[in-house]
C-alpha positions in Angstrom: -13.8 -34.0 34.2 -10.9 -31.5 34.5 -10.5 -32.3 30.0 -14.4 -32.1 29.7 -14.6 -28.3 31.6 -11.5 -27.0 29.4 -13.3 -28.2 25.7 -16.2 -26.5 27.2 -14.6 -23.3 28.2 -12.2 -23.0 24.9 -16.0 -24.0 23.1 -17.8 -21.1 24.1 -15.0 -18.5 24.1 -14.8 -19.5 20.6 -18.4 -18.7 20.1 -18.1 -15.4 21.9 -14.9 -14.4 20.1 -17.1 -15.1 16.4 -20.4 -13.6 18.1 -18.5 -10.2 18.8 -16.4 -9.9 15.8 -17.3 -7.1 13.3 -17.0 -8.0 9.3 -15.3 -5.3 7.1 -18.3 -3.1 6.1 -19.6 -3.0 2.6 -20.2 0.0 1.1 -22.2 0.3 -2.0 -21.8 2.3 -4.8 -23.6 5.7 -4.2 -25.3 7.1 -7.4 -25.9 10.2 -9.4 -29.6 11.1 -9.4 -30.1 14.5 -11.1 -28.8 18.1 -12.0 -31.8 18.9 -9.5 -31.5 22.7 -10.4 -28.9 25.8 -11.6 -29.3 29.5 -11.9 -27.0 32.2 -13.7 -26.3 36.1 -13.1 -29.2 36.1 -16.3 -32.0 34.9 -14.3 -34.4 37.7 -12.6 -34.9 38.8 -9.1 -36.8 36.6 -6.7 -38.6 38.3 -3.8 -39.0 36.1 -0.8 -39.8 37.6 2.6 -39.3 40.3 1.5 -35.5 40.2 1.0 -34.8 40.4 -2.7 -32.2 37.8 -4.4 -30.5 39.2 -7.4 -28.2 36.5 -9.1 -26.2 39.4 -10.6 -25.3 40.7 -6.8 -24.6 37.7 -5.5 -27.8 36.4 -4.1 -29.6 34.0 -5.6 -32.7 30.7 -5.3 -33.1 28.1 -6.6 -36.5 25.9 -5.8 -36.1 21.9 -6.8 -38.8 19.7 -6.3 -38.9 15.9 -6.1 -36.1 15.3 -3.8 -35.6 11.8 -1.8 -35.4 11.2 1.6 -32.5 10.4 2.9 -30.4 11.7 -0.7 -27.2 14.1 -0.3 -26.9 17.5 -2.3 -24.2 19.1 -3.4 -24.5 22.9 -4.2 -21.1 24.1 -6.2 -21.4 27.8 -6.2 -19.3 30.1 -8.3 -19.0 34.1 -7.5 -16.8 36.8 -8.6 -15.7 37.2 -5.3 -13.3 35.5 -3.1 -15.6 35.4 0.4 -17.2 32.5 1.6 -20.7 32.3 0.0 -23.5 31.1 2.5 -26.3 28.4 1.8 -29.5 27.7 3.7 -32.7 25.9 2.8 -36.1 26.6 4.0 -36.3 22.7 5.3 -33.3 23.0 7.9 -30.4 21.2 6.2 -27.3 21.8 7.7 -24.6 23.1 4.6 -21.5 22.3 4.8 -18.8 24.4 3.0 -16.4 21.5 2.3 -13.9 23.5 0.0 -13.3 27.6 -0.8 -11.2 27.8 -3.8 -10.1 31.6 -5.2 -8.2 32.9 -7.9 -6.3 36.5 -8.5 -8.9 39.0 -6.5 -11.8 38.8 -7.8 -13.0 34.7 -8.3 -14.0 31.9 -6.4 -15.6 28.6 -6.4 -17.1 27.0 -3.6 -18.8 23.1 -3.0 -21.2 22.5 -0.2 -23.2 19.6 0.5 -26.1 18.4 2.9 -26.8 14.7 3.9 -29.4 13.1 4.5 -32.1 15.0 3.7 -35.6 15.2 4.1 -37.9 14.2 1.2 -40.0 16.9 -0.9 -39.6 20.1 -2.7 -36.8 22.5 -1.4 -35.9 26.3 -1.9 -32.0 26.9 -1.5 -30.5 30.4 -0.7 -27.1 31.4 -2.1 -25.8 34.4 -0.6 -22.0 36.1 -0.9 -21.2 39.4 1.0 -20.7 41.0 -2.1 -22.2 41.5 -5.1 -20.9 39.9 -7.8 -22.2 37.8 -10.7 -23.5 34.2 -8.7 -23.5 30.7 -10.8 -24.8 27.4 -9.2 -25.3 23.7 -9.6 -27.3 21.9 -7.6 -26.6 18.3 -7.8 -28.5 15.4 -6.1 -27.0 11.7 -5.0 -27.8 8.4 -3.5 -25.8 6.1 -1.5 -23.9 8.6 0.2 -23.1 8.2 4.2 -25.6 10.2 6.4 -23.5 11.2 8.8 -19.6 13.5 7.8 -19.3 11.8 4.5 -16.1 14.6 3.2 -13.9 13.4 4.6 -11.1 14.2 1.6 -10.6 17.7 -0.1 -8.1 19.5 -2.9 -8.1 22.4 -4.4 -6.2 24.3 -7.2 -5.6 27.5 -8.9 -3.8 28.9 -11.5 -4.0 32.0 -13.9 -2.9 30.9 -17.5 -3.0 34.1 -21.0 -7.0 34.3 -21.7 -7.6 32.6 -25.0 -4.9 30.8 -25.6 -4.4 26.8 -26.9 -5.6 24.4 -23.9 -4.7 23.7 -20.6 -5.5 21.4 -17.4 -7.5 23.3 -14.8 -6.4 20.8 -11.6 -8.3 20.7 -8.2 -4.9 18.6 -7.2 -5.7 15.3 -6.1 -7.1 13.0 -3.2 -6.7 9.7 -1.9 -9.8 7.4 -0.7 -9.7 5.4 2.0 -13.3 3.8 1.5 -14.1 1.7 -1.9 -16.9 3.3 -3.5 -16.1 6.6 -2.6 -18.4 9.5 -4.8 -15.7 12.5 -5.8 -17.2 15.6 -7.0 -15.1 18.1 -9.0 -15.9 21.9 -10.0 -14.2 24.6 -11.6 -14.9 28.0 -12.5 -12.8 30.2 -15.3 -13.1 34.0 -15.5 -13.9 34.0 -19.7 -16.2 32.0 -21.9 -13.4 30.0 -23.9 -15.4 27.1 -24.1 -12.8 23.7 -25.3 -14.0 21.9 -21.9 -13.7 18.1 -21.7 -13.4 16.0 -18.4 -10.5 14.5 -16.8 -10.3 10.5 -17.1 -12.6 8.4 -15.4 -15.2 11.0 -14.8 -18.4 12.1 -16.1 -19.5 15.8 -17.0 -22.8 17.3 -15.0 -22.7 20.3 -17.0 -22.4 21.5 -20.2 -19.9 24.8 -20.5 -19.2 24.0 -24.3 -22.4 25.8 -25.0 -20.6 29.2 -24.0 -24.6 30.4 -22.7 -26.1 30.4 -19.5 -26.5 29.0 -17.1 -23.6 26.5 -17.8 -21.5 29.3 -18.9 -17.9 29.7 -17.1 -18.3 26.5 -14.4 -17.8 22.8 -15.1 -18.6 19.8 -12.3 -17.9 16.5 -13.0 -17.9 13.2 -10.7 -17.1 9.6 -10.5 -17.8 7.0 -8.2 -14.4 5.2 -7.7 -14.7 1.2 -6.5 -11.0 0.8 -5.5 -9.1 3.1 -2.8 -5.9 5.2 -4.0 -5.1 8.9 -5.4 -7.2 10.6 -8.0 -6.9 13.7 -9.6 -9.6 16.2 -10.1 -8.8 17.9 -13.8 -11.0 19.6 -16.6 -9.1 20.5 -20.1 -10.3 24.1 -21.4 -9.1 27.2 -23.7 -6.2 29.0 -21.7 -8.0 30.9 -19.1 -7.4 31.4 -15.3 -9.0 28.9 -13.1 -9.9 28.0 -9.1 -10.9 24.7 -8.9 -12.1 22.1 -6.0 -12.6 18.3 -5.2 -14.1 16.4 -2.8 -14.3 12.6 -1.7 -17.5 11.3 -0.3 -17.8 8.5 1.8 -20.9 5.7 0.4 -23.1 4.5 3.3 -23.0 1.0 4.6 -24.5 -2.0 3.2 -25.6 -2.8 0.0 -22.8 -5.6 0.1 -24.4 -7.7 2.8 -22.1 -6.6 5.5 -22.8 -9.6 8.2 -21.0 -11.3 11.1 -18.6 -14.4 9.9 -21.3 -17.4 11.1 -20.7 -19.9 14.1 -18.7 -23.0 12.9 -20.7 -25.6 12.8 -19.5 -29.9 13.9 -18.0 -28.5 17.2 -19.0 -31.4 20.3 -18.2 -31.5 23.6 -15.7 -34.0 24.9 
C-alpha cells in the first residue's frame, strides 16, 4: 500500500511539475510595412487649431492613412538643433524618445516610436523648441512587442572635412538578447554629399542619393536579426559630420507555436 501511495504521489507531482512549466517563448520575425509618411523644411505651412506648423522652424505634420491595429511606428526626426524634439498624434499614442543623438551645436537626430497602435488614419506633430530646418520619416512595422519593446540603444557622432572621399557614419553598436529582434538605424549629415550605402545586413528606407527632398541629408535603415549577438549600426557617405542612432526592438510572442512541453504519456500506477 505504502509502494502504491509513493508511485502515486511522484505520478502527479510529475504532472504538476510539466503542467506549470513555461516553454522558451517564440518570437516571430516582426516586419517592415511601409515608409507611412516624411516631410522636409520644403513643404508649406499647415494650420491646425489654429497653431501654424512651419517645417522650416521646426514644427512640422504629417497625416498617414491606412495604419494597422496593433502595428508599431517609428518617427526618426532630424532638426538643426540639439533639444529634444516633441511628438504627439491626434489618436493618443504615447511617443517614446528612445535615442537623442547631436553633433557640434547646431544638429541632431532623434528616433521615437509608438506600439501598439490603434487602427486608421493618424496626424503626427513634430515640434523642437527652436526653429530650425525639421526632416522626418515615418516608418510603420509589424511583429513588434506591444508593450517596452527598446529595450537596446547606441548612438554616435563624429565631424569628419565636408566633401571629402567616404567615411562610416556609426550609431556604435548593440547587442540583442531576443532572436528576431527589429533594429532601426538613422543618421543625419549637415551637407548634401550624397555617396550613401547601408551598412551590412541591412536594408535602406530612404533614398538620400537623390540629394532632393525630402530624403535629402537623413538615412534610416533596418534589419530584422534572427540570432542574438552585437550589431553595428553604420551608413557609408561623402566626408561630412554626422549624429547617428540605433535602436533594438523586441518581436512579440508567438508566431513559433510557443506551447507547454505535453504530459508523458504510458505512466500506470503500481
Amino acid at each position: 500500500m505504502a509502494k502504491f501511495l509513493n508511485t502515486k504521489i511522484l505520478f502527479l507531482i510529475i504532472i504538476c511539475v510539466l503542467a506549470g512549466a513555461s516553454a522558451t517563448p517564440a518570437y516571430a520575425a516582426p516586419a517592415f510595412v511601409r515608409v507611412a509618411g516624411k516631410i522636409s523644411p520644403n513643404d508649406p505651412s499647415v494650420v491646425v487649431d489654429g497653431t501654424t506648423y512651419t517645417p522650416m522652424q521646426g514644427q512640422g505634420v504629417i497625416t498617414i492613412t491606412g495604419v494597422q491595429a496593433g502595428n508599431f511606428l517609428v518617427v526618426i526626426a532630424s532638426l538643426s538643433n540639439t533639444q529634444v524634439t516633441t511628438v504627439t498624434s491626434n489618436t493618443g499614442e504615447t511617443w517614446v524618445n528612445d535615442v537623442h543623438s547631436t553633433v557640434s551645436v547646431n544638429d541632431s537626430l532623434d528616433i521615437f516610436h509608438a506600439s501598439n497602435v490603434s487602427a486608421g488614419n493618424k496626424t503626427i506633430y513634430i515640434t523642437s523648441p527652436q526653429t530650425r530646418a525639421l526632416r522626418a520619416v515615418v516608418l510603420e512595422y509589424s511583429g513588434v512587442a506591444p508593450n517596452s519593446p527598446a529595450y537596446q540603444t547606441s548612438k554616435g557622432s563624429h565631424i569628419y572635412p565636408s566633401g571629402g572621399p567616404s567615411v562610416t557614419g556609426s550609431a556604435g553598436s548593440v547587442t540583442t538578447t531576443i532572436p528576431n529582434s527589429l533594429i532601426v538605424v538613422g543618421c543625419r549629415t549637415d551637407s548634401d554629399f550624397l555617396g550613401w550605402s547601408p551598412g551590412p545586413g541591412y536594408t535602406m528606407r530612404t533614398n538620400p542619393n537623390t540629394g532632393s527632398e525630402p530624403d535629402q541629408k537623413v538615412g534610416v535603415e533596418d534589419q530584422v536579426v534572427a540570432a542574438t549577438g552585437t550589431y553595428t549600426g553604420t551608413f557609408t557617405f561623402n566626408s561630412d559630420l554626422f549624429a547617428c542612432g540605433m535602436v533594438a526592438y523586441a518581436p512579440s510572442e508567438g508566431g513559433g507555436g510557443a506551447t507547454r512541453p505535453a504530459a508523458p504519456s504510458g505512466l500506470t500506477v503500481q
